[in-house]
C-alpha positions as CSV (number, residue, x, y, z in Angstrom):
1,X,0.0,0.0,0.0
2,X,1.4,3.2,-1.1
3,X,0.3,6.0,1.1
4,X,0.5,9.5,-1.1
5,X,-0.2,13.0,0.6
6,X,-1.7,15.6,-2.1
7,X,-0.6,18.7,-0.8
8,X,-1.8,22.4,-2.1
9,X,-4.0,25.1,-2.6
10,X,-7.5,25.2,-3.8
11,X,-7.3,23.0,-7.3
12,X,-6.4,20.5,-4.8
13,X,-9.1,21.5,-2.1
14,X,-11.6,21.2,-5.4
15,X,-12.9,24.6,-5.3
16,X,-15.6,25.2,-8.0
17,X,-14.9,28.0,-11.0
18,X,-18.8,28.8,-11.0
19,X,-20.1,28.3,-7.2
20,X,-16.7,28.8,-5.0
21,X,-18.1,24.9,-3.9
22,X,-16.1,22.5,-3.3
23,X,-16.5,19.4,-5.6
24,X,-17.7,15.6,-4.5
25,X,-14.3,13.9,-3.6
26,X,-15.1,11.6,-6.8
27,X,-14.3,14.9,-8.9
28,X,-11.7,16.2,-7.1
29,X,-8.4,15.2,-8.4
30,X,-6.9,13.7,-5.7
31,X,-10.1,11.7,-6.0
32,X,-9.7,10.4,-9.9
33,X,-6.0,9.5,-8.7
34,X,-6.7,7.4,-6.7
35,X,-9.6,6.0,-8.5
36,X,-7.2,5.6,-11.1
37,X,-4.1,3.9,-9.2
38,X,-6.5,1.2,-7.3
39,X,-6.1,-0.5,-4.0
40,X,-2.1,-0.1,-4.2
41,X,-2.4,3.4,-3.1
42,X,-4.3,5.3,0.0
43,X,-4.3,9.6,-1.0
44,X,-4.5,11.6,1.6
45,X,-5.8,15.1,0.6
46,X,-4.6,18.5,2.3
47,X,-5.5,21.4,0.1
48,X,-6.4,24.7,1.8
49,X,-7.6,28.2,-0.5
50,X,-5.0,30.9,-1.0
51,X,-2.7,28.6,0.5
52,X,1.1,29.6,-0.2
53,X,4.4,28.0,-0.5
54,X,5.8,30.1,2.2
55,X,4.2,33.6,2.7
56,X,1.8,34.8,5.7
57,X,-1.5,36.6,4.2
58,X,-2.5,39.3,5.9
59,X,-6.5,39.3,5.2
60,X,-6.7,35.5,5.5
61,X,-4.6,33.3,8.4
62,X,-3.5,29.9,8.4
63,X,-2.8,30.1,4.6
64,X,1.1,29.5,4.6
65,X,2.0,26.3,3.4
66,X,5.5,26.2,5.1
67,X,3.6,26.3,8.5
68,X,0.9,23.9,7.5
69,X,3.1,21.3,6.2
70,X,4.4,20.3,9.6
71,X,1.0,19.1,11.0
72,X,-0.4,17.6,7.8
73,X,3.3,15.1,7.8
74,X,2.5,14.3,11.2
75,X,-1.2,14.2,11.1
76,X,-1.3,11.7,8.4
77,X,2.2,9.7,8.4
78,X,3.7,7.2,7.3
79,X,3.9,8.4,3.3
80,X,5.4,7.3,0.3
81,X,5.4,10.0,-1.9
82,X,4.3,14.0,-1.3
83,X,2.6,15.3,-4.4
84,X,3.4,19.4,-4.3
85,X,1.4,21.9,-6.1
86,X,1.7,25.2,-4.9
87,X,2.7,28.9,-5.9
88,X,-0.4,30.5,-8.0
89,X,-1.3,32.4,-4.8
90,X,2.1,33.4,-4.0
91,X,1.7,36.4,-6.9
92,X,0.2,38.1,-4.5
93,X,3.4,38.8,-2.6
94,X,6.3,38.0,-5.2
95,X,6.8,37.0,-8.9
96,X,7.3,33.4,-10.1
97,X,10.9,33.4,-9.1
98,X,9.9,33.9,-5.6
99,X,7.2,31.0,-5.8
100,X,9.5,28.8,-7.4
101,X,11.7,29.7,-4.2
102,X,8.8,29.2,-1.4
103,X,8.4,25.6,-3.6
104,X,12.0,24.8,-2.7
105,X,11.7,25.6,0.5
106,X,9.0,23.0,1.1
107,X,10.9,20.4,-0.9
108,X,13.9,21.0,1.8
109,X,11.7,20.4,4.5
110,X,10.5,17.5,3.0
111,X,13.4,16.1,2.4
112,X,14.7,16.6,5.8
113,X,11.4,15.2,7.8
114,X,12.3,12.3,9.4
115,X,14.7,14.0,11.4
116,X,12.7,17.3,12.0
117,X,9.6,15.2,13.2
118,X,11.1,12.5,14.5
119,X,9.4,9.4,16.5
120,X,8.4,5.7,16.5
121,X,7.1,6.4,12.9
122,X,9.0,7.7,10.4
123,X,7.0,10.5,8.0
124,X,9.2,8.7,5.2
125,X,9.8,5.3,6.5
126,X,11.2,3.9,3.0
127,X,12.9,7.6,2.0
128,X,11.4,11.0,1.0
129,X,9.9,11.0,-2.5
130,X,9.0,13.9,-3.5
131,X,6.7,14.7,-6.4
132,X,6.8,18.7,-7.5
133,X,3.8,20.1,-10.2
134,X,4.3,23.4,-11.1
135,X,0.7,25.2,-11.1
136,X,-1.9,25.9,-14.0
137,X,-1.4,28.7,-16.6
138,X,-3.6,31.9,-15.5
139,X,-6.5,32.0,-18.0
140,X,-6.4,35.0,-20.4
141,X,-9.8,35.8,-19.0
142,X,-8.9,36.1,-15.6
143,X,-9.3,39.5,-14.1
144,X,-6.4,41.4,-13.3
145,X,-5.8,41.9,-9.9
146,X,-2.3,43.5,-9.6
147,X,0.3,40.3,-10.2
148,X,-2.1,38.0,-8.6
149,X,-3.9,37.2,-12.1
150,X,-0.4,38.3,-14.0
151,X,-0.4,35.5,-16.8
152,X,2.7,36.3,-18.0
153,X,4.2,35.6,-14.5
154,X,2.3,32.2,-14.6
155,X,3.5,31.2,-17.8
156,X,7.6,31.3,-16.0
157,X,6.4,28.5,-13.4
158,X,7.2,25.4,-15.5
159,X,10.7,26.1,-16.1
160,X,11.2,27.7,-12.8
161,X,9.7,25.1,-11.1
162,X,11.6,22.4,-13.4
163,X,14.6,23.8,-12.5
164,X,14.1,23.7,-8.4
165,X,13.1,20.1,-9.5
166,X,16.2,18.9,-10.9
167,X,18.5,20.9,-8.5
168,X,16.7,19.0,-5.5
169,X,16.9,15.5,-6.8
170,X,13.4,15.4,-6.7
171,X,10.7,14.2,-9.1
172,X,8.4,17.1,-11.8
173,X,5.4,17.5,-13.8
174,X,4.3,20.2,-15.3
175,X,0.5,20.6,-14.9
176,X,-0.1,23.3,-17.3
177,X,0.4,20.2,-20.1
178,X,-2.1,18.6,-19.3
179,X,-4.7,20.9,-17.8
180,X,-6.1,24.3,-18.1
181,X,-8.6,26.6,-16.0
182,X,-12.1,27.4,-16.3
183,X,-13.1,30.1,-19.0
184,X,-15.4,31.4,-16.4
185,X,-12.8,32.9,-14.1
186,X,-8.9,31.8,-15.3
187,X,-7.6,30.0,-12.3
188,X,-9.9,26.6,-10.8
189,X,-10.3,23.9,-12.8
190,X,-13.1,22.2,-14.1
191,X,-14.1,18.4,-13.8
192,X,-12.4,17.6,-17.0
193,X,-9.4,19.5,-15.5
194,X,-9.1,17.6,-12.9
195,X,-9.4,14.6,-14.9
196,X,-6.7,15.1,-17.1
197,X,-4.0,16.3,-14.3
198,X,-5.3,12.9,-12.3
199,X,-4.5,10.9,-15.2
200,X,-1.0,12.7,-16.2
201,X,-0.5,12.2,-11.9
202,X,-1.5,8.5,-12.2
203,X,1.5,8.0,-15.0
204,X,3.9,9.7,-13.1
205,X,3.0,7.8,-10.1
206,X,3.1,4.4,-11.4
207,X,6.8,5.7,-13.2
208,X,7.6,6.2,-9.6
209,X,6.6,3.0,-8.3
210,X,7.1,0.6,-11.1
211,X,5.7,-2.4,-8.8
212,X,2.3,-0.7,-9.1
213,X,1.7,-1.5,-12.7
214,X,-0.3,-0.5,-15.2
């Protein structure tokens, strides 16, 4: 049984482009995953809205992702594998760059769990894998909001985040090729959204784990 923590904002908390909602688990693409990898694999979901990689909001608390990943390793260990997709929120406060930064924070502290939480179980019993996904593309339709809707700053988080990737040993996927956001409001996904970054997950997954199968 491989036990997988989803960790992110709210395309992982399933918020819904049209209502604000949150979708049936069944949609949600933590959900599909692990529909799609089977009995092998238990997901554990911990998306929060706005949440960041590493910066405090001011107008809404509990929302930074470096403070909140601490309880949710303990909370729900022993894992496998921490799927990471975070930084669309972060343009609030800084540019991609800085996202891409706040990401690599989280990917140290990841990496370095087992001896920051210690105790009789391990958050990474077999190792620390580590799986990052840079975020979606902003939608063209989104409304600007200062650089928290900048597209042009969204479009830089695949290589930025591909780069932090590769220079932490750690494992990438880009979810901007295989899913986009609503039309309604440029930044949640819709069901089919979630579908495809589920299935592109559910290959990288079983790529990781090669005793999973097909």
């Amino acid at each position: 049984m491989k036990e997988i923590l989803c960790y992110g904002d709210s395309n992982t908390w399933g918020f819904t482009p049209t209502t604000g909602a949150r979708y049936p688990y069944a949609v949600r693409w933590p959900g599909v995953l692990g529909a799609l990898l089977g009995s092998g694999c238990r997901i554990t979901e911990n998306g929060v809205n706005g949440r960041t990689t590493v910066f405090n909001d001011p107008d809404f608390p509990c929302r930074n992702g470096k403070t909140g990943l601490g309880y949710a390793l303990c909370a729900g260990k022993p894992f496998d594998l921490v799927i990471l997709m975070l930084g669309t929120n972060d343009l609030k406060f800084t540019d991609a760059a800085g996202a891409a930064r706040g990401a690599a924070e989280l990917v140290a502290l990841l990496q370095n769990a087992n001896a920051r939480f210690p105790g009789a179980t391990a958050v990474f019993p077999r190792g620390a894998k580590i799986l990052l996904v840079s975020p979606l593309h902003i939608g063209e339709n989104a409304v600007s909001e200062g650089r928290f809707f900048n597209r042009a700053e969204s479009l830089r988080f695949a290589a930025l985040y591909g780069t932090a990737a590769q220079e932490a040993g750690v494992f990438f996927l880009d979810a901007a090729c295989c899913a986009e956001p609503s039309p309604v409001e440029g930044t949640h996904l819709l069901p089919e959204g979630h579908a495809a970054l589920a299935r592109a997950l559910a290959e990288k997954v079983r790529r990781i784990f090669p005793e999973m199968g097909a």
